[in-house]
C-alpha positions in Angstrom: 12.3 -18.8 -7.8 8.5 -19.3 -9.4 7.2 -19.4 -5.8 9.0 -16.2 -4.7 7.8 -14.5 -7.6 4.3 -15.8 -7.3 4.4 -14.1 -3.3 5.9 -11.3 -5.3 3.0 -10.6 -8.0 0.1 -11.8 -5.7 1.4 -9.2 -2.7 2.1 -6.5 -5.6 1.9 -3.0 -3.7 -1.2 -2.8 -6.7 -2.7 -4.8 -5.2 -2.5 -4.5 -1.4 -5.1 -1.4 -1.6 -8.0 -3.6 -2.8 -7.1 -6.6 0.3 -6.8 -3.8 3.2 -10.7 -3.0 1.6 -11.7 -6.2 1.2 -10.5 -6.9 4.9 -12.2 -3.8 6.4 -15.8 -4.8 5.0 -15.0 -8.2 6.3 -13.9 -8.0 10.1 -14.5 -4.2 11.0 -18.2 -3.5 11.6 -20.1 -1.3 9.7 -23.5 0.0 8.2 -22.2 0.0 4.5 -24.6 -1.6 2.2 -23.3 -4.4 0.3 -24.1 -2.7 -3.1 -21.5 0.4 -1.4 -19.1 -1.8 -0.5 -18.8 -3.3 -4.1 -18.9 0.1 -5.1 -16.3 1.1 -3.0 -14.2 -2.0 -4.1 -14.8 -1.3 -7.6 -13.1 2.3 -7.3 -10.2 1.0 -5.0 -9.1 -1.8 -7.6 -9.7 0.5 -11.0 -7.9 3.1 -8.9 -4.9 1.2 -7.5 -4.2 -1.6 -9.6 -5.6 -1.0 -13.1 -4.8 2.8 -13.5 -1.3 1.9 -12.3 -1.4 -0.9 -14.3 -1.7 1.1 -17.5 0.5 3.6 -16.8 4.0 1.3 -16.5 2.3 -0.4 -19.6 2.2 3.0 -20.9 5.8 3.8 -19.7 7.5 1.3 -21.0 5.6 1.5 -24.5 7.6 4.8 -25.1 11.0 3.5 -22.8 10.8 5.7 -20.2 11.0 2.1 -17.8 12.5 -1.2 -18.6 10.4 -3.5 -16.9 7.8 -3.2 -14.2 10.2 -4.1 -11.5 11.2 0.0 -11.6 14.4 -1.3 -10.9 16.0 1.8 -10.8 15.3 5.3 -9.0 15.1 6.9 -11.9 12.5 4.6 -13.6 10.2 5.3 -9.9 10.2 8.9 -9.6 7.4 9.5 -12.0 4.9 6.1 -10.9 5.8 7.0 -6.7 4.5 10.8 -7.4 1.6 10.0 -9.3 0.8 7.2 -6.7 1.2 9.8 -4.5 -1.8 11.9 -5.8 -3.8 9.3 -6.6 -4.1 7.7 -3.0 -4.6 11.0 -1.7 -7.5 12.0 -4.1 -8.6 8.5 -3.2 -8.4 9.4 0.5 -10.1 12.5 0.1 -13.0 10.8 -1.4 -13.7 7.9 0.7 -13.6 10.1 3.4 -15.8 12.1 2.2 -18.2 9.3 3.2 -18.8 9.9 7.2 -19.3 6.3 7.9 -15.6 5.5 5.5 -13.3 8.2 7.0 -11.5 5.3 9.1 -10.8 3.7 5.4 -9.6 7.1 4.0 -7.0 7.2 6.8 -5.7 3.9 4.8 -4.9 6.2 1.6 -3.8 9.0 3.1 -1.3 7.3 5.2 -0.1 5.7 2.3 0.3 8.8 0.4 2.3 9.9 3.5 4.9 6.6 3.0 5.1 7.6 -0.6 6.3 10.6 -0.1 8.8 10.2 2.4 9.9 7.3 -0.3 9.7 10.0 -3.1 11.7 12.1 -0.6 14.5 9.7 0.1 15.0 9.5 -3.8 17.2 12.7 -3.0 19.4 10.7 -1.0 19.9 7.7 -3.8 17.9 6.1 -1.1 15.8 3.3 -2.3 12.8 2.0 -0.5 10.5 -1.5 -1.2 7.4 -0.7 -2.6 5.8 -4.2 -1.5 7.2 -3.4 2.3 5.7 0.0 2.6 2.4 -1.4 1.4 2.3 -4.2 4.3 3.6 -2.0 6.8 0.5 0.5 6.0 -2.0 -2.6 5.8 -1.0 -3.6 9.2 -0.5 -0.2 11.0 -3.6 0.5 9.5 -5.4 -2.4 11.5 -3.6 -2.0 14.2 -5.1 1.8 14.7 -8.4 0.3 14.2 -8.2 -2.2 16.4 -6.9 0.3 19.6 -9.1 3.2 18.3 -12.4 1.0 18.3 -11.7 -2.0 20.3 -12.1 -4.6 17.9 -10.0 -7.9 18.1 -8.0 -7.7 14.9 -5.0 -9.4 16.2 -5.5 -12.8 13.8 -5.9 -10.4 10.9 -2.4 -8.5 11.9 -0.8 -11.6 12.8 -1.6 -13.3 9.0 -0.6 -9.5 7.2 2.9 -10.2 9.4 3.6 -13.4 8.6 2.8 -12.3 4.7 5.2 -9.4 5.6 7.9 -11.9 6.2 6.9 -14.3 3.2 7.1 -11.7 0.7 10.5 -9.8 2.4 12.2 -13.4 1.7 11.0 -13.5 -1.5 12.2 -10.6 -2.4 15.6 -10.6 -1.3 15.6 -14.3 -3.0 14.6 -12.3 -6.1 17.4 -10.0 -5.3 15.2 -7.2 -5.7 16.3 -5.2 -2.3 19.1 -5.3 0.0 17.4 -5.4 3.5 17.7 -2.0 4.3 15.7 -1.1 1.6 13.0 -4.0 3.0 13.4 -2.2 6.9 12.7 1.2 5.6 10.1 0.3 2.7 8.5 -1.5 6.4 9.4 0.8 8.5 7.8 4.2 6.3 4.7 2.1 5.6 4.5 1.8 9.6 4.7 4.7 11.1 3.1 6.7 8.4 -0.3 5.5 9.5 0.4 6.3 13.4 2.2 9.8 12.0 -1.6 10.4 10.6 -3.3 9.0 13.4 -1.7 11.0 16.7 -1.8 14.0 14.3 -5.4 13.6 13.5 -7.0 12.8 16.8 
């Protein structure tokens, strides 16, 4: 169990953000300065993994969450909405960059997944949070592979075989049934290509 919960914590849907920036700087070519690109990292991880951070710390100081699993719909409504607004701000400002709108797309897809997740809470539906984060990451390379003919395939291939590491995990952890790993995946997905086809 410590080794599924080590895939768990180190493929966090926190985290995820800061990697898919990390991995753009690194195998998509660009004219970003160095000093930008720190800059830019800097933002992504105080905006996607310490703000979140501090909120389910903040949370569960006054009881409104258990744990930081969310185990519950209930306990996700409020974190999945605010997520929701915060990638999308984040979106709207790194593409306000010219040479960075390809990296906004990664946001505002992801605000897209969240939504529909938020959405599904109607339903008593409950989506994985760590799935919809790979299935963006690597949707998300996939579009910028096609859209600017770059080979990104070993970079896909590694964010699938992660998918698959951390889906085990997680049902070892029996933290989802595995519809609710297929449509956390599945959201992540198609959200990108939704934003893609409907922005070109």
């Amino acid at each position: 169990m410590r080794i599924q919960k080590a895939i768990s914590t180190i493929l966090h849907p926190i985290v995820i953000p800061t990697l898919g920036v990390f991995l753009y700087f690194i195998f998509v070519p660009n004219t970003i300065l160095r000093k930008q690109q720190l800059l830019l990292l800097g933002l992504v991880f105080a905006a996607t993994y310490a703000i979140p951070l501090l909120l389910l710390i903040i949370l569960r100081a006054i009881g409104l969450i258990q744990n930081f699993q969310l185990n519950t719909i209930k306990e996700r409504r409020f974190p999945v909405i605010f997520m929701i607004f915060l990638f999308y701000i984040l979106g709207k400002i790194i593409s306000g960059n010219v040479l960075l709108i390809d990296l906004g797309f990664l946001f505002y897809g992801t605000s897209i997944s969240l939504f529909c997740i938020y959405f599904l809470f109607m339903f008593r539906l409950k989506s994985s949070l760590h799935l919809v984060s790979m299935g963006n990451a690597i949707s998300f390379f996939l579009i910028i592979s096609m859209a600017h003919s770059i080979n990104l395939l070993p970079v896909v291939m590694v964010l699938i075989i992660l998918s698959g590491l951390l889906a085990s995990s997680r049902l070892s952890l029996k933290a989802h049934t595995p519809t609710e790993l297929v449509l956390g995946f599945f959201l992540g997905f198609i959200s990108q290509f939704i934003l893609y086809f409907f922005t070109l």
